[in-house]
C-alpha positions in Angstrom: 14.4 -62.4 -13.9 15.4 -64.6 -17.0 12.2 -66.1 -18.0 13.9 -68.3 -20.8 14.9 -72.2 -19.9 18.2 -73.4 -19.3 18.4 -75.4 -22.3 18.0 -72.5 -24.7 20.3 -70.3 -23.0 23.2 -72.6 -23.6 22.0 -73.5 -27.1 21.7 -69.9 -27.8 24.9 -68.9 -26.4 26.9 -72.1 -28.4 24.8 -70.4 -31.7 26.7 -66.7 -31.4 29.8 -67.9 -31.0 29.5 -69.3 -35.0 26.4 -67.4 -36.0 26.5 -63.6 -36.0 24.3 -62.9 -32.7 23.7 -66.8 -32.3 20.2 -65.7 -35.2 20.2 -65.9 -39.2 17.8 -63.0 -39.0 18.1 -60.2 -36.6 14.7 -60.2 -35.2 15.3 -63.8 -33.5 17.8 -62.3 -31.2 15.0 -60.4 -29.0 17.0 -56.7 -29.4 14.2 -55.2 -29.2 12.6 -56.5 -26.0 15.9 -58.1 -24.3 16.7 -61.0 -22.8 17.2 -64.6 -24.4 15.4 -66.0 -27.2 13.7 -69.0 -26.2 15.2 -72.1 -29.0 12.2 -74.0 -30.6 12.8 -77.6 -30.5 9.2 -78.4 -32.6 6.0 -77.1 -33.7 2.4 -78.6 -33.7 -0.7 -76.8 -34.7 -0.9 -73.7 -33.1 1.7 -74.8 -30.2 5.6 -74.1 -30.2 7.6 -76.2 -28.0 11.3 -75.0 -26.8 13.9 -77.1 -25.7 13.1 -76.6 -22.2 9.8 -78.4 -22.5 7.6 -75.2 -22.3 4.8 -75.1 -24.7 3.4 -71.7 -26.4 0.7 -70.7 -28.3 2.0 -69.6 -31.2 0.9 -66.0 -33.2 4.3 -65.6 -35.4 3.4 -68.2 -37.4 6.8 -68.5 -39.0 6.2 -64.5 -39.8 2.3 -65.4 -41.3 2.8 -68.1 -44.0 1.5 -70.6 -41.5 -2.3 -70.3 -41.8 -2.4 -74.3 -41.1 -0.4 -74.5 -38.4 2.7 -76.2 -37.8 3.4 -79.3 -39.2 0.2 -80.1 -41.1 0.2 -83.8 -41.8 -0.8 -82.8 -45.8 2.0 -80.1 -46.0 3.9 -83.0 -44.5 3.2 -85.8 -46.5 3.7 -83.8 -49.6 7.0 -82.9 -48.6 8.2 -86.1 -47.5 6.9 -87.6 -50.7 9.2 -85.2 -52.8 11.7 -86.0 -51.1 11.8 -89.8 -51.6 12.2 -88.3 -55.6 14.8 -86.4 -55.1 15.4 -83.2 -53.4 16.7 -81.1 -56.5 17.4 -81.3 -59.9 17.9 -77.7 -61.7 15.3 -79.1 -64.4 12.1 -78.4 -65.0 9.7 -80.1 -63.5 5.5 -80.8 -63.3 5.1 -79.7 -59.7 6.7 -75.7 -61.0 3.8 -76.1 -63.5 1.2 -76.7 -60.9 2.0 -74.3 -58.5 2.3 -71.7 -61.0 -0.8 -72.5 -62.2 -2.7 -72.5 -59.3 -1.3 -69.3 -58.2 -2.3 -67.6 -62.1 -5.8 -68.7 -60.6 -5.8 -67.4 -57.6 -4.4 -64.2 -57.6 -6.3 -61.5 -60.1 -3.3 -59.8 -61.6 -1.1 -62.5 -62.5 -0.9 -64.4 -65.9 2.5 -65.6 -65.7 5.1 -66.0 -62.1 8.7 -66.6 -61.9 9.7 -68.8 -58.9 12.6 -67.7 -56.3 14.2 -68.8 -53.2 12.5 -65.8 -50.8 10.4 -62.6 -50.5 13.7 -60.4 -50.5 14.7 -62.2 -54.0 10.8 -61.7 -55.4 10.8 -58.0 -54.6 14.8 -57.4 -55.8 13.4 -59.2 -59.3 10.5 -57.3 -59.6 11.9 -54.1 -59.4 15.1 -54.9 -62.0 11.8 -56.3 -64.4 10.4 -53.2 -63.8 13.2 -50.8 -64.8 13.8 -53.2 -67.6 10.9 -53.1 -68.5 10.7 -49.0 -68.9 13.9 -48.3 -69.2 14.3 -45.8 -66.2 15.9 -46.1 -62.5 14.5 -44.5 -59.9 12.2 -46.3 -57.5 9.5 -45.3 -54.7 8.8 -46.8 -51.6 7.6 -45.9 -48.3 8.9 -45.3 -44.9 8.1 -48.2 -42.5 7.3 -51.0 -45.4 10.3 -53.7 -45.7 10.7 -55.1 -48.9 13.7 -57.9 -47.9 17.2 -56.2 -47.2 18.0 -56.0 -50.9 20.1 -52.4 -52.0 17.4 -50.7 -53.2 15.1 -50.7 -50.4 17.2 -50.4 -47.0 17.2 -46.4 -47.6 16.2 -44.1 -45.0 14.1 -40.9 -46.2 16.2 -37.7 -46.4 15.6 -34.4 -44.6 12.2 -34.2 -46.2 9.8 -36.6 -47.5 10.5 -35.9 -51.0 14.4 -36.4 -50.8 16.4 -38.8 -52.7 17.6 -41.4 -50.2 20.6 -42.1 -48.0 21.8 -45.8 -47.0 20.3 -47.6 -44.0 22.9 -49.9 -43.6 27.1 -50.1 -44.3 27.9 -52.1 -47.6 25.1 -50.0 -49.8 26.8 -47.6 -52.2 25.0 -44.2 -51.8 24.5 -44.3 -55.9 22.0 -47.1 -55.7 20.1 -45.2 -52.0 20.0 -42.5 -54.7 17.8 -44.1 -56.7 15.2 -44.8 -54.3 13.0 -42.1 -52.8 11.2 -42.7 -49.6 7.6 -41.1 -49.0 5.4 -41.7 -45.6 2.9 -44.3 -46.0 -0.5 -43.4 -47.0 0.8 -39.8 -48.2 -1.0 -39.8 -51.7 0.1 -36.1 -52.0 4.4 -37.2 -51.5 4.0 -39.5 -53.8 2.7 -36.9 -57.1 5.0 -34.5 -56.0 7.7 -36.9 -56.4 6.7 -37.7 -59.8 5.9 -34.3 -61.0 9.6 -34.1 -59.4 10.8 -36.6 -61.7 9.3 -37.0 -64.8 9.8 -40.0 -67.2 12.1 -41.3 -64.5 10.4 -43.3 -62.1 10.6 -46.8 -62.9 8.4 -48.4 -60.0 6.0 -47.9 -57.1 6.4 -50.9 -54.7 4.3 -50.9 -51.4 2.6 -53.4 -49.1 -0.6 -52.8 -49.8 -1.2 -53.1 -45.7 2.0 -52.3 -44.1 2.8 -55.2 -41.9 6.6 -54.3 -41.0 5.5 -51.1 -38.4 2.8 -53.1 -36.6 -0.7 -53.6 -39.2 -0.8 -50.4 -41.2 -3.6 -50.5 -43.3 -4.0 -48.0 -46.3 -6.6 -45.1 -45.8 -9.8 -45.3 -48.4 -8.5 -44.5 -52.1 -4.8 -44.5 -51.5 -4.3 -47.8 -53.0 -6.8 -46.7 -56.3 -5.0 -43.4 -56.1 -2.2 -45.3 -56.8 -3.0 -47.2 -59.1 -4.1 -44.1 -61.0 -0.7 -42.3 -61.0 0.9 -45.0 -62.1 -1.3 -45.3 -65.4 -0.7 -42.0 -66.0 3.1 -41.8 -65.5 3.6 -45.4 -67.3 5.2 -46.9 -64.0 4.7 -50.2 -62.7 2.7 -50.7 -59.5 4.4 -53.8 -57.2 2.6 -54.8 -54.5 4.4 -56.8 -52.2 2.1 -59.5 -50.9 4.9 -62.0 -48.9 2.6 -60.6 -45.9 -1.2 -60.2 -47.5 -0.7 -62.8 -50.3 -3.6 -65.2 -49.0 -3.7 -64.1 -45.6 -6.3 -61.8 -46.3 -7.8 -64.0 -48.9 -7.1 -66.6 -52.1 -6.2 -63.5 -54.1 -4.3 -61.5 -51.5 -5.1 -58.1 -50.4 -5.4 -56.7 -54.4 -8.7 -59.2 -54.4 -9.6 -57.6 -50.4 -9.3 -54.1 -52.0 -9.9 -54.5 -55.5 -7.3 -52.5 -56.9 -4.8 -54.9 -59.4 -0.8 -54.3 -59.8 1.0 -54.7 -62.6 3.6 -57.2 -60.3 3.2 -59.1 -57.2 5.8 -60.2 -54.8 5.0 -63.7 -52.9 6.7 -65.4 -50.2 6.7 -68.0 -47.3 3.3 -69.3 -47.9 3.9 -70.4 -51.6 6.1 -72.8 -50.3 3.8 -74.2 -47.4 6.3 -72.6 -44.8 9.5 -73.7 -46.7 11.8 -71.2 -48.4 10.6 -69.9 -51.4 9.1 -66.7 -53.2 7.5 -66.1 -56.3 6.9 -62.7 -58.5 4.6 -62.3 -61.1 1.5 -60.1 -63.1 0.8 -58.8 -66.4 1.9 -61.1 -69.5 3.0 -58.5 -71.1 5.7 -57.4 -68.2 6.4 -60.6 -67.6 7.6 -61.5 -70.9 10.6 -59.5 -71.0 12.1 -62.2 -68.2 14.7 -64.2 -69.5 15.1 -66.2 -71.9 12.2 -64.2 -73.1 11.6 -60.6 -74.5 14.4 -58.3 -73.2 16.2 -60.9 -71.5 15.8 -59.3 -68.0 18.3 -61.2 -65.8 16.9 -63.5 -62.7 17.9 -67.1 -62.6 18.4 -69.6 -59.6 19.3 -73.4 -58.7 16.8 -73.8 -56.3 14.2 -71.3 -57.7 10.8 -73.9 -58.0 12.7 -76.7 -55.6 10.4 -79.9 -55.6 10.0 -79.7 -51.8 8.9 -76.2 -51.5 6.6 -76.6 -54.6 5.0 -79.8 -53.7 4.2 -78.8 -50.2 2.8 -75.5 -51.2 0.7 -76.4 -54.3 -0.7 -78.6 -51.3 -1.2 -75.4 -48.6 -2.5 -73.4 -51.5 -4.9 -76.3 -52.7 -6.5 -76.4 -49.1 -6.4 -72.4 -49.1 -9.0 -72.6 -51.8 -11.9 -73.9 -49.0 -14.0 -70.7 -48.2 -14.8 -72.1 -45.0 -10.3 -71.8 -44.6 -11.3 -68.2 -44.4 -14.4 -68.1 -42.6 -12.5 -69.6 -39.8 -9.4 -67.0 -40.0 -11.9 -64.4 -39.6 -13.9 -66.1 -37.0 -10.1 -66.6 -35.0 -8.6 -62.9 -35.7 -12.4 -60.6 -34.8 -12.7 -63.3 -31.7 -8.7 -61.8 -31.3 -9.4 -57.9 -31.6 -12.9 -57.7 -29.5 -11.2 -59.6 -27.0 -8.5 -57.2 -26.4 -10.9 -54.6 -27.2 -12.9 -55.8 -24.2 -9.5 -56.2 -22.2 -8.1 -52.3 -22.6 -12.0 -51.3 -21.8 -11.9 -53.1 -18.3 -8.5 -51.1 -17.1 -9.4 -47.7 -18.6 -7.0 -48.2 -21.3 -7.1 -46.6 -25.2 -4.1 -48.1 -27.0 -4.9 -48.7 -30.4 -5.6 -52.2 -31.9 -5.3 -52.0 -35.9 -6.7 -55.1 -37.5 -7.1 -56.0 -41.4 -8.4 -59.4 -42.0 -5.7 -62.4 -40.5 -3.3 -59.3 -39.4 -3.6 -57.6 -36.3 -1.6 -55.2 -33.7 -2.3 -53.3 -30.7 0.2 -50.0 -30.5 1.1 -49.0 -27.1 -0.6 -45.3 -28.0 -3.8 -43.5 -27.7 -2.4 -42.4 -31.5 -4.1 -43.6 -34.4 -1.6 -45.3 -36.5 -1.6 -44.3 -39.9 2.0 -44.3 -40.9 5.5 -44.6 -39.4 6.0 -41.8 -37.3 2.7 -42.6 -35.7 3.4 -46.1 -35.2 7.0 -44.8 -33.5 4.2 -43.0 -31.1 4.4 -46.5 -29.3 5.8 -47.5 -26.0 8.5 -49.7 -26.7 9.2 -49.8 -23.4 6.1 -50.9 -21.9 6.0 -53.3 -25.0 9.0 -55.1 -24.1 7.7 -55.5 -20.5 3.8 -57.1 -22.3 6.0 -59.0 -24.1 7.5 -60.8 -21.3 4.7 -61.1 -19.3 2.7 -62.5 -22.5 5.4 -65.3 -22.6 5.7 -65.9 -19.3 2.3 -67.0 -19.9 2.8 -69.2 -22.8 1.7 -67.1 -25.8 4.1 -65.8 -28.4 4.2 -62.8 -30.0 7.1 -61.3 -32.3 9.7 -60.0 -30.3 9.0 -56.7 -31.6 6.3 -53.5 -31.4 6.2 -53.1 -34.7 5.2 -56.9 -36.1 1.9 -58.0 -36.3 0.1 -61.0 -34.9 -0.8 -63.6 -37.3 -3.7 -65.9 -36.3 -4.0 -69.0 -38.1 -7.3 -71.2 -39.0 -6.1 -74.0 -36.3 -6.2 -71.7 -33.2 -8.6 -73.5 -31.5 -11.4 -71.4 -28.6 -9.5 -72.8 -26.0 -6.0 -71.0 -27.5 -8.3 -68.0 -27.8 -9.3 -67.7 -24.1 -6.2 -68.5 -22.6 -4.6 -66.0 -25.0 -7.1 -63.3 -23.8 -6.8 -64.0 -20.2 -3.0 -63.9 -20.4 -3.2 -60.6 -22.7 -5.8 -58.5 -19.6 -3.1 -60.6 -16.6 -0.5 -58.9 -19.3 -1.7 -55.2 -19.5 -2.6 -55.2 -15.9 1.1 -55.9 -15.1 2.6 -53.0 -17.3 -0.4 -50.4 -17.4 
């Protein structure tokens, strides 16, 4: 049965006809559970509206940066203030000041950022500053983190953990997958082997400090100070990509939640109050080398620190810096787990729920979910079929196992309990 409203079925179909699968990012399309996307006509607080009329309650979140909400009116009223000066210039102006300002006081690592136009452009730059920076090539990431589609990160792992990589996708020249070597997540012991593997060569660890692109991943005690430790010792630079955990999990991101600092951090979404933008940034002395500094390490963009997207999130991160912001996100996401906790107790069930802080996932396994392969443990199929049902009763979810829910601080108890009675209606349809 097509649960999705006329309206967006023919908007959706005019879309493919001059979009590639009718989406400008392939998640939209629903592949992964089916069906047609419903088309969003507006947001309001927690609540999505489609063009059918049908209201949702909302756990996407534009992909997390929306801890207010949609539509906040001070997000709003900063951008539409910009606006009435201008919507770009390609000049420097006072509101790029502020915001990277308020970000060098909010996130422990960082003395100086460089503004850019997305997460996938904040990780790409950070790893070219960080082979600049030492003068080697080779990268390591790990399997089941996204890092934007950028070259060096769609590579798959090879035929063992500790194999240079092979492409993920047609257009990216097997030299540059070469150059990136894919480990499993939380594997401290792949990742000295690989640089005992490859010494003086390794240019750059980069991780999500909680993997948020397989479901919530988060990392096992001492793997995040473990490495932080090889990575002194082999003079490579530590990235954490924070577009996910950069003030979700608090003012400073997840480096402040764990207390282990990087030398770089990739931002995204939420530096920009929910408008495009990403940012990069950490240790002076790194940092320095960008150009028209240092060693002149190329990253440069019209639109990089846009009025809009820095006025309306100097204004998100401004409000971010109220504790009781956070008391409230925690107060929303444990309210979240325990529910479904108490919801897979009634009906006998033992799939797992992984929650860090504002990000949280329940895995259609009785697996603990530690890394990819566990996460791929999961029932996609019974997923797809929770999903439905879940929207069938007006909550969202990312079309997708493997995404996370991301509560906000304006989810109000109401939103809570219908969620929750939706979610045990849910998992008694597709147990």
């Amino acid at each position: 049965m097509e649960l999705t409203g006329p309206k967006s079925i023919e908007a959706f179909t005019e879309a493919q006809q001059y979009i590639p699968g009718g989406v400008n990012s392939p998640a939209r399309a629903f592949g992964a559970v089916g069906g047609n996307p419903p088309v969003i006509s507006h947001g309001r607080g927690a609540q999505l509206f489609d063009l059918d009329g049908r209201e949702y309650i909302d756990y996407v979140c534009s992909w997390g940066p929306l801890i207010f909400g949609h539509a906040h009116p001070r997000v709003v009223q900063a951008v539409q203030e910009a606006c009435t000066r201008g919507t770009s210039f390609g000049a420097p102006t006072l509101a790029e000041t502020a915001l990277a300002r308020q970000i060098v006081q909010m996130v422990p690592s960082i003395e100086m950022v460089r503004m850019v136009n997305s997460g996938t452009e904040a990780t790409m730059s950070a790893v070219r500053v960080a082979r600049g920076h030492t003068g080697r090539d080779k990268i390591i990431k790990f399997e089941g983190c996204w890092h934007g589609h950028g070259d060096s990160f769609l590579i798959k792992a090879g035929s063992s953990a500790l194999t240079l990589g092979v492409p993920d996708s047609p257009g990216i020249p097997r030299d540059i997958a070469a150059l990136s070597i894919t480990v499993a997540y939380n594997d401290i012991g792949a990742v000295q082997q690989v640089l005992r593997q490859n010494p003086g060569q390794i240019a750059a660890i980069i991780v999500e400090p909680v993997a948020g692109n397989m479901g919530t991943v988060p990392p096992r005690a001492g793997f995040l100070e473990q490495l932080r430790q090889l990575a002194d010792q082999d003079g490579c630079v530590l990235i954490f990509d924070e577009v996910i955990t950069g003030f979700r999990l608090g003012p400073g991101g997840a480096q402040e939640y764990f207390g282990v600092m990087p030398d770089l951090t990739c931002l995204g979404k939420i530096v920009g109050g929910g408008l495009p933008v990403g940012a990069y940034g950490g240790k002076r002395r790194i940092m320095e080398n960008v150009s028209p500094l240092g060693k002149k390490i190329s990253q440069a963009g019209t639109l990089s620190g846009n009025p809009l997207a820095m006025n309306a999130g100097l204004v998100q991160l401004q409000m971010l810096t109220d504790p009781e912001v956070y008391t409230r996100l925690e107060q929303v996401s444990q309210q979240l787990e325990e529910g479904m906790a108490a919801n897979l107790k009634k009906l006998g069930l033992k799939y797992t729920l992984n929650r860090v802080g504002a990000m949280l996932c329940m895995f259609f396994t009785e697996s603990q979910v530690v890394d990819y392969p566990t996460a791929c443990s999961a029932d996609t199929g019974r997923f797809r079929r929770f999903f439905w049902e879940m929207l069938k009763g007006g909550v969202y979810l990312a079309p997708s196992q493997f995404e996370c829910l991301f509560p906000s601080a304006v989810h109000s108890d109401a939103d809570l309990e219908q969620t929750l009675r939706v979610h045990y209606q849910a998992l008694k349809a597709v147990r």
